[in-house]
Structure formats: C-alpha cells, structure tokens
N, C-alpha and C positions, 0 to 999 in steps of 0.2 A: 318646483325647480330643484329643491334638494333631493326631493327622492329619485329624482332622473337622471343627480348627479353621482348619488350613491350607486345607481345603476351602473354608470359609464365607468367610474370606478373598479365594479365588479369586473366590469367587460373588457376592462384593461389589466386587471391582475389573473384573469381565469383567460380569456382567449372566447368567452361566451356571455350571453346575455347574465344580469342581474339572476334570475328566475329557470335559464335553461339546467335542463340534464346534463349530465355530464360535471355540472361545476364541482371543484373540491371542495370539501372540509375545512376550516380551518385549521391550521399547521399540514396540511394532506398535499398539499401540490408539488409535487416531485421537481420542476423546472423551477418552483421558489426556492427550494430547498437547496438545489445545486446553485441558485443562482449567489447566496448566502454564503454557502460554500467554498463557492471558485472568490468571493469578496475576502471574507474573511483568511482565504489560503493567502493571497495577494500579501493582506494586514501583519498575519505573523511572518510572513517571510520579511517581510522588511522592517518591522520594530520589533519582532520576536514577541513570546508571549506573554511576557507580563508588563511591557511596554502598552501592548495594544489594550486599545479599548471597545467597548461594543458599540461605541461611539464612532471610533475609526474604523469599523465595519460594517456598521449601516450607509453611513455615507460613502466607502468603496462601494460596497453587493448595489446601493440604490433604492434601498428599501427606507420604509420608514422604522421606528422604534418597537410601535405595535407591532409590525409584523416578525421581526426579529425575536420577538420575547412569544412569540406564538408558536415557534419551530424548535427554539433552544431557549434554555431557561436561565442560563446565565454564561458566563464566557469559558469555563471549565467545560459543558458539557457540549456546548460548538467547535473547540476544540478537540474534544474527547472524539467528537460525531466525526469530524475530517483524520483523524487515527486511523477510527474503522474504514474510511473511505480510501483512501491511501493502500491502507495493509491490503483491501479486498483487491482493491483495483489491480494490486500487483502480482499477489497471488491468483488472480484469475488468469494474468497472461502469464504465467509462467506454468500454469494448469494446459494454456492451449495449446503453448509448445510441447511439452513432454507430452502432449496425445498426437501430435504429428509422429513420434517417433516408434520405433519398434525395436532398436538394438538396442540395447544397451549402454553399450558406449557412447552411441549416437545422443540418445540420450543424457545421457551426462555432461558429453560436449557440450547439447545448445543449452540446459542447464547453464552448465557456470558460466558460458560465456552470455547467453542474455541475462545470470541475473549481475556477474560484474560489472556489466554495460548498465544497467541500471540504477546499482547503487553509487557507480561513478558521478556519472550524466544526467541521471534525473533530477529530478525534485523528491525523493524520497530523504537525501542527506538532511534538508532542512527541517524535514517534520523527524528525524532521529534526533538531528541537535537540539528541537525544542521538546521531546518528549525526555530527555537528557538536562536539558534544564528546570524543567521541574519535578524530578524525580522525585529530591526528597520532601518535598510538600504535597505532590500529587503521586505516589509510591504505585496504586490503583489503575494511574494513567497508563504508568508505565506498563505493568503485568498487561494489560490491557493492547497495549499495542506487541507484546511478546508471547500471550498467552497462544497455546496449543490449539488453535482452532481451524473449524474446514476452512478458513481462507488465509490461515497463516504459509507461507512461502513453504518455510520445514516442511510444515506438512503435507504439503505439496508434492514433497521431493520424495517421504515417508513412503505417500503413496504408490509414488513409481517403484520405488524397492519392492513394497511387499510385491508389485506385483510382477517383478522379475524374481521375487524368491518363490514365487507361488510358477513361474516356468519353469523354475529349475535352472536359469542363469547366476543367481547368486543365492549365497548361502549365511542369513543373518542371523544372529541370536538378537541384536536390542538393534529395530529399525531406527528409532530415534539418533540414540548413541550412533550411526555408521550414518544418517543424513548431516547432521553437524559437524560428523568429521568430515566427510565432503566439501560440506559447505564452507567451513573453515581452509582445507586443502586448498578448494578453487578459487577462491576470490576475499580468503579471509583479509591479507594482506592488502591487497588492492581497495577492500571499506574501509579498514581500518585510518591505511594513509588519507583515503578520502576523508572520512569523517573527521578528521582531526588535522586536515588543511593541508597533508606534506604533498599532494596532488589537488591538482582544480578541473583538470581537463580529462581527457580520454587515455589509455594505457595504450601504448604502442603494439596494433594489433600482434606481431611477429612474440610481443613478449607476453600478450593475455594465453594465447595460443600456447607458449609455451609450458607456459603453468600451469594451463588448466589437463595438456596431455600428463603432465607430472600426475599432478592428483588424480586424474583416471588411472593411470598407472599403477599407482598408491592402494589405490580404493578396489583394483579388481584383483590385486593380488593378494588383500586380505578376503576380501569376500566374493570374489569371483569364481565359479565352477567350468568345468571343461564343457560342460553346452555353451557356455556366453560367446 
C-alpha cells in the first residue's frame, strides 16, 4: 500500500506513472520550478525579502519543504533565481519588439515607449525595490540583476545600435555609453518617479509620447547619419 502510495504521489507531482519515461529528475521539473517561483514572487512582493520566509513560500507555491530545498538551496538563491527570471522575461520581449522594426526611429519609439510602459505598470518595480533593499548585504545580487548580459534590456537596445551603425543609419563610437543615454533620455524620469513612489499608475499617453520624441530627437542628432 505504501509503495502504491509513493507511486500516486509520483503521478501527481510528474503528470506520469511512478516508473514511466519522461519523468523528471529531481530539482529538473520546469512546471515545479515555476510553480515555486510564481509562490515565492506572490511572498516578497508582499512582505518584501527579508520579512519572508521559506516557510511563507512553501505554503503560497503548495509544495512541501523537501521539495523547495530540492530546487533552491536557501532563500537568497530563490530570490536570486526570480532576478534572472524577471530580467530575461523582460529582455526577451523588448528583443521581440525591436525585431519587428526596421527604421530607426521606429525603433527607438517602440523602445521607450514599451519599456516605460513597463517599468511604470509592471511588476518589474517590486523586484528593483527588493533588489535595492538588499544591496548592501547581498552587493552580488545586485551586479547580478545589472550585469551586461544577453538578456539584460541595455543590451538589448546595444544590439539594435550596432546594427543600425553596421547600415550606416548611425554613427557610434561607445554603443554602450549612446544605449544608456537613450535609455535615460526615454523613460529615465518616468522609473525614476516610479520607483520611488512620486507616480503609481500609467503616464499620460499625450506626455510619454512627448518625451520619448524629445530623446529621439536627442539621440539622432548626436548619432544620427543622413541615410537614417
């Protein structure tokens, strides 16, 4: 009887028999892992991170104890783990818009304007304020959620440059240095107030609009060329 119960067990955390193909690994099941995930996002967003416990995330996600210490090894690196989840998630849909585009400009526009819709609107402000709260203890976390990588936002935007300086629409010496000033230009002001509470809601489209043609404006008349 208990081995038939460990079975059903199985068959309930995998989606297959005890013994079939296909089962995962333990810590390997993608759908446990998000499911861990989307609990523990729930937990710091509303006691913030050093409030929460892995206690108050096992019982949000559903799971038990065992399986929580089987995917993340303590509550730094389930934290750290929704970082990277967050930063990718973002940087991937701000990859798919800039590949819809071909001008330039065009470019730039849905740029700022979906990532200040973003950092307005989303859930992105609460994992800054908590990676912002524990800076100076977790210094690592931070770099971590900033650092230069293929799914960081910047570099995202890096890449669309090079590959208008590589047409011959613009004309950069430090891609970096010209994506941050954009990015600061389009929608620096508008995180800013968000992040730090002087806005809660949505920017009046008439006024996103207007600012982000400003720093287009800005931004092609330092590094713009007569093909753009």
């Amino acid at each position: 009887m208990a081995g038939k119960d460990r079975d059903m067990e199985t068959e309930t955390e995998t989606g297959c028999p005890g013994n079939a193909a296909g089962r995962f690994a333990a810590g390997e099941d993608p759908a446990k892992r998000e499911q861990i995930l989307a609990g523990a996002w729930r937990v710091f967003k509303r006691k913030g991170f050093d409030a929460a416990s892995m206690n108050d995330i096992t019982r949000e996600a559903g799971v038990s104890k065992g399986t929580i210490y089987v995917y993340f090894s303590n509550k730094e690196d389930l934290f750290a783990a929704l970082v990277d989840h967050h930063r990718q998630e973002f940087a991937t849909s701000m990859r798919n818009i800039l590949a819809g585009t071909e001008e330039v400009r065009d470019g730039l526009r849905q740029f700022g304007k979906a990532f200040a819709n973003k950092m307005i609107c989303s859930e992105m402000i609460p994992a800054m304020r908590s990676v912002i709260g524990v800076i100076d203890r977790m210094p690592k976390l931070a770099q971590r959620f900033f650092i230069a990588a293929p799914n960081n936002v910047r570099t995202v935007l890096q890449d669309f440059i090079e590959h208008h300086v590589a047409l011959g629409h613009l004309k950069v010496d430090d891609v970096e240095l010209a994506a941050r000033q954009y990015i600061e230009l389009s929608t620096g002001t508008f995180f800013k107030l968000r992040l730090f509470g002087e806005i809660d809601g949505p920017v009046p489209e008439e006024k996103l609009d207007r600012v982000i043609a400003s720093a287009i404006k800005v931004f092609m008349a330092a590094y713009g060329t007569d093909k753009a």
